[in-house]
DRENDO-171462 format. One record per residue (C-alpha): residue number from 1; residue in one letter; x, y, z. Coordinates in Angstrom, 2 decimals, decimal comma, padded with zeros to 5 digits. Layout:
! residues N
[NUM; A; [X; Y; Z]],
...
! end
This chain:
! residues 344
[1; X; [000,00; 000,00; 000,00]],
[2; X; [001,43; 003,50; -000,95]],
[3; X; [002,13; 005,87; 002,01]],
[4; X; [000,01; 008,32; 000,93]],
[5; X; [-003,27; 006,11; 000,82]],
[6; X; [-002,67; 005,26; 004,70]],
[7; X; [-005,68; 006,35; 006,56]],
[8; X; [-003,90; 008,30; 010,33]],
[9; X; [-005,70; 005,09; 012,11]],
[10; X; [-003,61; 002,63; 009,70]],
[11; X; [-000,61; 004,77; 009,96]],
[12; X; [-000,82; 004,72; 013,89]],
[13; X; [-000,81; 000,88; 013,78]],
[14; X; [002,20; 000,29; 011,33]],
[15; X; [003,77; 002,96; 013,67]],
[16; X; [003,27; 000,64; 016,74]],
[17; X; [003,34; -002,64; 014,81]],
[18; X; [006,22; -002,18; 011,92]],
[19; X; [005,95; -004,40; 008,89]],
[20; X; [009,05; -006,00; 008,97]],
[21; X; [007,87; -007,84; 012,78]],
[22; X; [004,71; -009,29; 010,82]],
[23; X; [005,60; -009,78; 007,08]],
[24; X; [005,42; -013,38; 005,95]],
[25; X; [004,18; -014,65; 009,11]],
[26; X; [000,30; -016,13; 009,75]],
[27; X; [-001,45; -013,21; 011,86]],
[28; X; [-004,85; -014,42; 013,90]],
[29; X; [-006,53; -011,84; 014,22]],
[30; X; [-009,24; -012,05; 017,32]],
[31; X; [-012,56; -010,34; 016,14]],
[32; X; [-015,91; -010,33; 018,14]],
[33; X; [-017,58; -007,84; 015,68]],
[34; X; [-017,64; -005,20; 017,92]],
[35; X; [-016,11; -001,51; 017,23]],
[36; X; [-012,61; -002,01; 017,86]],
[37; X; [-011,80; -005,76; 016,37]],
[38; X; [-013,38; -004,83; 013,67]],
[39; X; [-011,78; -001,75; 012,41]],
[40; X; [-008,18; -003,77; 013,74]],
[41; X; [-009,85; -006,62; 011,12]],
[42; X; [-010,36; -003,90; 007,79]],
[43; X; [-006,86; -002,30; 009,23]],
[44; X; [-004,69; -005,09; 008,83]],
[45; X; [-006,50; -006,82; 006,06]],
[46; X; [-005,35; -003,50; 004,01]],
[47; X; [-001,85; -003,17; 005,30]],
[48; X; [-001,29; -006,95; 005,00]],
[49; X; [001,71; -007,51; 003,02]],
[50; X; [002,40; -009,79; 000,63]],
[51; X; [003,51; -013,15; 002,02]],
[52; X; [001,12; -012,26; 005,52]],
[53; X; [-001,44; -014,44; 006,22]],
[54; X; [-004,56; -013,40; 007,63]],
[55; X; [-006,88; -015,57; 009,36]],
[56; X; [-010,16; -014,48; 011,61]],
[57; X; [-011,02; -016,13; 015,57]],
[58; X; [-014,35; -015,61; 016,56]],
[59; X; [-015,64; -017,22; 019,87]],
[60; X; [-019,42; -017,63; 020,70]],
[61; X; [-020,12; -016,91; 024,59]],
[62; X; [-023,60; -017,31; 023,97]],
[63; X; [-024,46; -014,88; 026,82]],
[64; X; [-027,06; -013,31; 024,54]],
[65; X; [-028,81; -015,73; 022,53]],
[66; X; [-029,51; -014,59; 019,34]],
[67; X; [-027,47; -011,81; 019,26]],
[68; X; [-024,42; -013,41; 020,26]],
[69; X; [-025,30; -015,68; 016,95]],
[70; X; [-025,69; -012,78; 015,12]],
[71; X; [-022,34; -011,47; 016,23]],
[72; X; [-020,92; -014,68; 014,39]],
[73; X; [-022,69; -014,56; 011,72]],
[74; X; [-021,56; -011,08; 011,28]],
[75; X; [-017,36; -011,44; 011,59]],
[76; X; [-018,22; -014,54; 009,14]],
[77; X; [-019,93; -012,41; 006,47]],
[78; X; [-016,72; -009,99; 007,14]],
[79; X; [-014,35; -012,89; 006,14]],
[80; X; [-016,38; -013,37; 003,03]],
[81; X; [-015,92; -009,78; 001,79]],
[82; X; [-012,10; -010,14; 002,83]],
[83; X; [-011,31; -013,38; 001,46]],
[84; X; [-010,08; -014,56; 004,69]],
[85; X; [-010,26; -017,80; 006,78]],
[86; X; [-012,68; -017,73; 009,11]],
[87; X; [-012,29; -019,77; 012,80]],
[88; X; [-015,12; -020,26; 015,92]],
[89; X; [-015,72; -021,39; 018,65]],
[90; X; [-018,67; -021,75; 020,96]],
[91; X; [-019,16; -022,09; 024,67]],
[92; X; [-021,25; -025,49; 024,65]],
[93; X; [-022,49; -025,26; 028,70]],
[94; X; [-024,98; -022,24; 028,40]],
[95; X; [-028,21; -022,71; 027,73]],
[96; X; [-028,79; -019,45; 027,26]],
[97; X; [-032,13; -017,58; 025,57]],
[98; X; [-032,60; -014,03; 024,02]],
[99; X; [-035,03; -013,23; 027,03]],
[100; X; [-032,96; -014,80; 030,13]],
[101; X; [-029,17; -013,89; 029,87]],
[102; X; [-026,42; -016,15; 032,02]],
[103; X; [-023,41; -014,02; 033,08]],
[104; X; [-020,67; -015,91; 034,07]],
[105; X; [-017,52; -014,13; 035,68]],
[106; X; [-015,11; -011,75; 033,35]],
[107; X; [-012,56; -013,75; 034,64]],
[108; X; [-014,33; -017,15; 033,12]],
[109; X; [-014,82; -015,43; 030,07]],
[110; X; [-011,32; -014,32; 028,96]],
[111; X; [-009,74; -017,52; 030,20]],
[112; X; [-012,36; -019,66; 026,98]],
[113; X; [-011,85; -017,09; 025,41]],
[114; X; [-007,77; -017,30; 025,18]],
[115; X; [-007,83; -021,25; 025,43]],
[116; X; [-009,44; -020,85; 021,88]],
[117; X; [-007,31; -018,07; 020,55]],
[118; X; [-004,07; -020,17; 021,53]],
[119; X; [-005,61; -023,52; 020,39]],
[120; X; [-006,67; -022,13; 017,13]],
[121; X; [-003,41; -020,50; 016,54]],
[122; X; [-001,58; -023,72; 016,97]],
[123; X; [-003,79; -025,25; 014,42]],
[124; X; [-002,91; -022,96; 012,16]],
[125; X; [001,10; -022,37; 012,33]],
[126; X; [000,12; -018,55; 013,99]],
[127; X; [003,31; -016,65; 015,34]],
[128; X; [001,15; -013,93; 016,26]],
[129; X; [-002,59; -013,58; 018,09]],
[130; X; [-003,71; -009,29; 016,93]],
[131; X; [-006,28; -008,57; 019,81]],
[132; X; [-008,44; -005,15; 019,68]],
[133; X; [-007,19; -003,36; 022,90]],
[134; X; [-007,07; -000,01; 022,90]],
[135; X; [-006,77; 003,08; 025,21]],
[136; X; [-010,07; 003,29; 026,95]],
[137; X; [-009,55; -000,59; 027,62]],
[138; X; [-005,86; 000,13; 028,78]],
[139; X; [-007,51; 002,66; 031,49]],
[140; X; [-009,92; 000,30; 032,57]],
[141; X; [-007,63; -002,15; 033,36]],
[142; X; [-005,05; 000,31; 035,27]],
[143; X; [-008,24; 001,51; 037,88]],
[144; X; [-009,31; -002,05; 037,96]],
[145; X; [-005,92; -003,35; 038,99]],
[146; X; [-005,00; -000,07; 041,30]],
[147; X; [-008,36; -001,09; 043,30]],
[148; X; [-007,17; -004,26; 043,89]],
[149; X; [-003,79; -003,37; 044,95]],
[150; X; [-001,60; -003,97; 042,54]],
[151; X; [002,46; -003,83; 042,45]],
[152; X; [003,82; -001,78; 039,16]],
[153; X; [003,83; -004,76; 036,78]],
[154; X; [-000,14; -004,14; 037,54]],
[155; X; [-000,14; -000,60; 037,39]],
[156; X; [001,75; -000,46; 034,48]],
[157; X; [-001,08; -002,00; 032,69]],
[158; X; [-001,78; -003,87; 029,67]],
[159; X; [001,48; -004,52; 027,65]],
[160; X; [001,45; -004,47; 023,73]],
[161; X; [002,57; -007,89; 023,59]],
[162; X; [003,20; -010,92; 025,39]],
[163; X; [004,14; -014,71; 025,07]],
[164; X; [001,42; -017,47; 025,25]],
[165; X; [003,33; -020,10; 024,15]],
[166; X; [006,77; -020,89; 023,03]],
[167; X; [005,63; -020,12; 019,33]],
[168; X; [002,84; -017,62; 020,08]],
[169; X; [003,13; -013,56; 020,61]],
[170; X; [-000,78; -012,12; 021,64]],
[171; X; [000,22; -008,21; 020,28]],
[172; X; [-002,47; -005,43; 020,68]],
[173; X; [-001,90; -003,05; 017,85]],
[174; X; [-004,29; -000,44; 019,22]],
[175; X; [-002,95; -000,18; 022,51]],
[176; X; [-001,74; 003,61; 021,97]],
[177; X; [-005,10; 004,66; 019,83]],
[178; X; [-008,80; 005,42; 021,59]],
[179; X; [-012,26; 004,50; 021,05]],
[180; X; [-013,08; 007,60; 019,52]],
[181; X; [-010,04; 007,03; 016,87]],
[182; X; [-011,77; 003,80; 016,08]],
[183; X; [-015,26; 005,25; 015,93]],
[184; X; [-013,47; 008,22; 013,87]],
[185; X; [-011,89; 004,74; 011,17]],
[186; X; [-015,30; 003,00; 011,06]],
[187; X; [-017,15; 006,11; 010,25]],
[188; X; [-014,94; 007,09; 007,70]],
[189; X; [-014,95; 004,35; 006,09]],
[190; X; [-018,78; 003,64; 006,27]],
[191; X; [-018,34; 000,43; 007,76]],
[192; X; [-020,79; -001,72; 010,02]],
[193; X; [-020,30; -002,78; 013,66]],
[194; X; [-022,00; -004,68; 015,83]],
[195; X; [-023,45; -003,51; 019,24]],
[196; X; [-022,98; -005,66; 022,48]],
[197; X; [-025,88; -005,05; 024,68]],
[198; X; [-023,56; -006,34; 027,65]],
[199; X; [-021,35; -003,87; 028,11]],
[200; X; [-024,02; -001,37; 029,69]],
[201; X; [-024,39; -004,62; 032,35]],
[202; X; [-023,30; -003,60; 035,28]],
[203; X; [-022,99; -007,23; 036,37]],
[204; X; [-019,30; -006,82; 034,81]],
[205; X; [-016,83; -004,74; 037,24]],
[206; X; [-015,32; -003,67; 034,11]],
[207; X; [-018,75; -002,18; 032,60]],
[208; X; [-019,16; -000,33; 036,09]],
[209; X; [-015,60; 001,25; 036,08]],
[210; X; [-016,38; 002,44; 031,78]],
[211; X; [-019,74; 003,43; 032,80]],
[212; X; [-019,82; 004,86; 035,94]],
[213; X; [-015,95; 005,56; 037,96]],
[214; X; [-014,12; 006,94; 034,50]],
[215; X; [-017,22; 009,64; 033,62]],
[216; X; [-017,03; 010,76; 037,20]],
[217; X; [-013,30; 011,03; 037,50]],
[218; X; [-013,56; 012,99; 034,19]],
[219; X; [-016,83; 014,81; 035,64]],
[220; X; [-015,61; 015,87; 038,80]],
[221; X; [-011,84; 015,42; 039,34]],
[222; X; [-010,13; 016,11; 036,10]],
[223; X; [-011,26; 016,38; 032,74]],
[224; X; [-008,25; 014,24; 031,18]],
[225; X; [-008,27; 012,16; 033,50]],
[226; X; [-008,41; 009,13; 031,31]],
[227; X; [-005,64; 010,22; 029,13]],
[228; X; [-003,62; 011,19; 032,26]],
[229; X; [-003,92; 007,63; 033,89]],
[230; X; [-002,71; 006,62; 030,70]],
[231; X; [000,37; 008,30; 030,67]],
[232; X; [000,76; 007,13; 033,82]],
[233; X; [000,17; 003,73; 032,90]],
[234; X; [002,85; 004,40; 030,43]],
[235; X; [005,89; 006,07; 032,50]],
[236; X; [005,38; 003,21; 034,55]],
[237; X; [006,05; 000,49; 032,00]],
[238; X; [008,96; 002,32; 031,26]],
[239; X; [010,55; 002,13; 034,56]],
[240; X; [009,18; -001,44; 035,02]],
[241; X; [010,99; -002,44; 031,77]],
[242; X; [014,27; -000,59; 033,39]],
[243; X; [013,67; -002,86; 036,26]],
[244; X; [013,29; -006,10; 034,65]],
[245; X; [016,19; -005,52; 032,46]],
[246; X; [018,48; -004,98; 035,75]],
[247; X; [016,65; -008,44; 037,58]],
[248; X; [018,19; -010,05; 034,43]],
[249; X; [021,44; -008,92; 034,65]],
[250; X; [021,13; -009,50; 038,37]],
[251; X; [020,61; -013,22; 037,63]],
[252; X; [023,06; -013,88; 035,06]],
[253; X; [025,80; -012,36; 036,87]],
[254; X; [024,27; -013,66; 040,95]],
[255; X; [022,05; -016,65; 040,82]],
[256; X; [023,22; -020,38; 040,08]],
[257; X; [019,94; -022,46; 039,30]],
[258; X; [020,80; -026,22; 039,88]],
[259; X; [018,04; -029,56; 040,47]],
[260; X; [015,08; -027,12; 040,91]],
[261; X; [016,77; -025,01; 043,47]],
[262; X; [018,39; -020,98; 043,33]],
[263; X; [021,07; -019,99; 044,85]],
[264; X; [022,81; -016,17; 045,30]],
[265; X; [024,62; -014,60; 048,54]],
[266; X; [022,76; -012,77; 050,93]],
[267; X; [024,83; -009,90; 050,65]],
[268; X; [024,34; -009,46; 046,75]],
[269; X; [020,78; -009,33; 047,25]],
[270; X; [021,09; -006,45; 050,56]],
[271; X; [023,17; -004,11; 047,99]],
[272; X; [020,26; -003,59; 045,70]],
[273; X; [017,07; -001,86; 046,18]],
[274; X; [013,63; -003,49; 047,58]],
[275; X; [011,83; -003,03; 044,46]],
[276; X; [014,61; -004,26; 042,10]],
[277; X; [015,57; -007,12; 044,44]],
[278; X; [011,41; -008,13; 044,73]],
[279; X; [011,71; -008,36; 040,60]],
[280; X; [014,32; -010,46; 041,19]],
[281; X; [012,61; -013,04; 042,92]],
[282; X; [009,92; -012,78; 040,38]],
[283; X; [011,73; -013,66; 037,71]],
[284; X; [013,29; -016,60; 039,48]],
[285; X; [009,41; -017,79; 040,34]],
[286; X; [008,92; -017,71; 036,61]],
[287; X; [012,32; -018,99; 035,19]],
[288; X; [011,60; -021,88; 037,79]],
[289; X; [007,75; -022,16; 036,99]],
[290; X; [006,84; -022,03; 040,52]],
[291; X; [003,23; -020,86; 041,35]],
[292; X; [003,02; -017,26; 041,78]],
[293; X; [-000,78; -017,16; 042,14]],
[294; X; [-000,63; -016,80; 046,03]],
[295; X; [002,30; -014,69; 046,22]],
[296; X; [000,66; -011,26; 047,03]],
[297; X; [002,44; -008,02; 047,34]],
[298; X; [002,41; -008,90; 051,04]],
[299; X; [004,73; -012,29; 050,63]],
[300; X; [006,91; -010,91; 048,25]],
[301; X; [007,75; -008,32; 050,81]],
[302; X; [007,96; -010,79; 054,05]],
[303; X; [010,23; -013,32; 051,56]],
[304; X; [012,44; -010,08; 050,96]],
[305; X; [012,66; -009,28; 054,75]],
[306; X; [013,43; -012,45; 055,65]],
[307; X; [016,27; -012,85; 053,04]],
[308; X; [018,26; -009,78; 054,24]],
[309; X; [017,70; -010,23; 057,90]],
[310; X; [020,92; -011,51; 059,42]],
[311; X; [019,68; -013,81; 062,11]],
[312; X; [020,74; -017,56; 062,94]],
[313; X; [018,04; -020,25; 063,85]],
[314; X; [018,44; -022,62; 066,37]],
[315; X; [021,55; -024,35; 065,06]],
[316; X; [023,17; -021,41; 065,10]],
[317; X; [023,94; -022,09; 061,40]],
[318; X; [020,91; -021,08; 059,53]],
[319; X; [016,93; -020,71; 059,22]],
[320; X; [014,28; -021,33; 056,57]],
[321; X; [010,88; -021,33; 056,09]],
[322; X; [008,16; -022,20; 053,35]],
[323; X; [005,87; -019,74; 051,29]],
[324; X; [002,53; -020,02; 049,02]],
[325; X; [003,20; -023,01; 046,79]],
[326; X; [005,53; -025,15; 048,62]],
[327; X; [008,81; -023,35; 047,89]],
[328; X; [011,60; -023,21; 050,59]],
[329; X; [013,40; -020,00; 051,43]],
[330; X; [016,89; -020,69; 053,24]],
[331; X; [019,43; -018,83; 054,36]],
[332; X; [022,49; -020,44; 055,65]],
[333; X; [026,14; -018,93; 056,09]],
[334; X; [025,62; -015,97; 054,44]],
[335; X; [024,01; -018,15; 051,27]],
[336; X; [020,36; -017,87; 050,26]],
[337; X; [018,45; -021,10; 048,86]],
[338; X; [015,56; -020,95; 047,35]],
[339; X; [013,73; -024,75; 046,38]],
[340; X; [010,54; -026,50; 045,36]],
[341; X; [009,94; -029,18; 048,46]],
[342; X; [009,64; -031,19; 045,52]],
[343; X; [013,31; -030,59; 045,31]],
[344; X; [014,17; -031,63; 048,88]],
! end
């Protein structure tokens, strides 16, 4: 496509999403037929280059009967026009009607949701999964996770792509445009959406904080305010990125991993900051695949203190003791040890 044909909403995306990282590769591309996967769907069918394979994921909650069908039948008319394959899924335990709608938890939701997308992307060779996230949704998330207490990989919100799978990148080429730049796209080019009743629910805790916290933030506290927690969102994935790349440097040059078990002085992990030395043991949960699911802010920070505090148990010799998902923390001699009790 010639540069000067680019619509500023195509533009934007190649801007985030450069050609080269996508050309010759098989793209999924996640559409529900609402408002924002379906302009990313006309977007990247047009900047598609040659070699790029496009194919279209649509998944079926069923949460609205008929309309939920329609929604389907609508991304599968889209792939029609397009010329491009067209994948679904349905959720086969509701028993849902148009007059008596079954919400299930958001939570519940995303997880089929992404169990298809991944499953579907293996069948088809996929390096990438394109999801519709945008701004507004990146704003959501950050008050969503700040209410629950979040540490700054939380606060630092959505990030524009992420690993699923050895073979598999999810990447959110909207992430740095807004609703109203995809309303803006749609419009101008005359195209169709479709409507989900459900998002005016306020049985979803996402629906509330869109609805009802964001327009009263905006209302009464600061009339950016949504663009402001976004650049928030933003500095903070900055300096999170910072810190991650330090925790990696940390463990190459510190931490010997051996039989399921790390290992680093005490005194290597006193010398650097809390919050860098907390991202530490993160990434050793992960490069181990221990379960983090338990670890709250809260542990994190008692597994720190107990690290660096330079007190001998009853031996005289050492002291350990065991956190959420059966890991062992030891510290003996000035040495930490950190093991599955698998391990032991």
């Amino acid at each position: 496509m010639l540069e000067e044909n680019l619509h500023r909403f195509e533009a934007a995306i190649l801007q985030a999403w450069p050609l080269p990282k996508w050309t010759g590769l098989t793209v999924l591309v996640a559409c529900s037929g609402g408002a924002d996967s379906t302009a990313l769907l006309i977007a990247l069918s047009r900047l598609a280059p040659t070699g790029t394979t496009l194919k279209v994921a649509h998944f079926n909650h069923r949460l609205r009967g008929v309309q939920s069908d329609a929604d389907e039948q609508f991304v599968r008319e889209l792939c029609v026009e397009f010329d491009l394959q067209f994948l679904v899924g349905r959720e086969n335990s509701t028993t849902n009607t148009n007059s008596r709608q079954i919400p299930r938890d958001e939570a519940t939701l995303r997880n089929d949701r992404y169990k298809f997308l991944k499953e579907s992307a293996l069948s088809i060779g996929a390096r990438y999964i394109a999801t519709a996230h945008q701004a507004d949704d990146q704003v959501e998330t950050v008050i969503h996770r700040w209410c629950r207490g979040a540490g700054l990989a939380g606060l630092s919100g959505i990030r524009f792509s992420r690993p699923i799978d050895e073979e598999i990148i999810v990447v959110r080429p909207l992430l740095r445009l807004w609703r109203s730049d995809v309303l803006a796209y749609l419009g101008d080019r005359e195209q169709e959406f479709r409507n989900d009743t459900s998002n005016s629910s306020i049985d979803y805790t996402r629906n509330r904080i869109r609805n009802t916290i964001i327009p009263i933030l905006e209302n009464s506290v600061h009339s950016h305010a949504a663009r402001n927690i976004n650049q928030s969102a933003q500095q903070l994935a900055e300096i999170l990125h910072w810190i991650t790349e330090e925790a990696s440097n940390f463990i190459r040059r510190e931490v010997k991993f051996q039989n399921r078990t790390a290992e680093f002085s005490q005194q290597s992990i006193r010398e650097i900051a809390r919050p860098l030395a907390i991202e530490v043991l993160r990434s050793i949960w992960a490069t181990q695949k221990w379960a983090e699911r338990d670890m709250s802010s809260t542990k994190w920070n008692e597994l720190y203190a107990f690290l660096i505090t330079d007190v001998s148990g009853a031996s005289g010799r050492g002291r350990q003791t065991s956190f959420p998902g059966n890991i062992i923390a030891a510290v003996n001699e000035g040495v930490v040890c950190l093991k599955s009790s698998d391990a032991i």
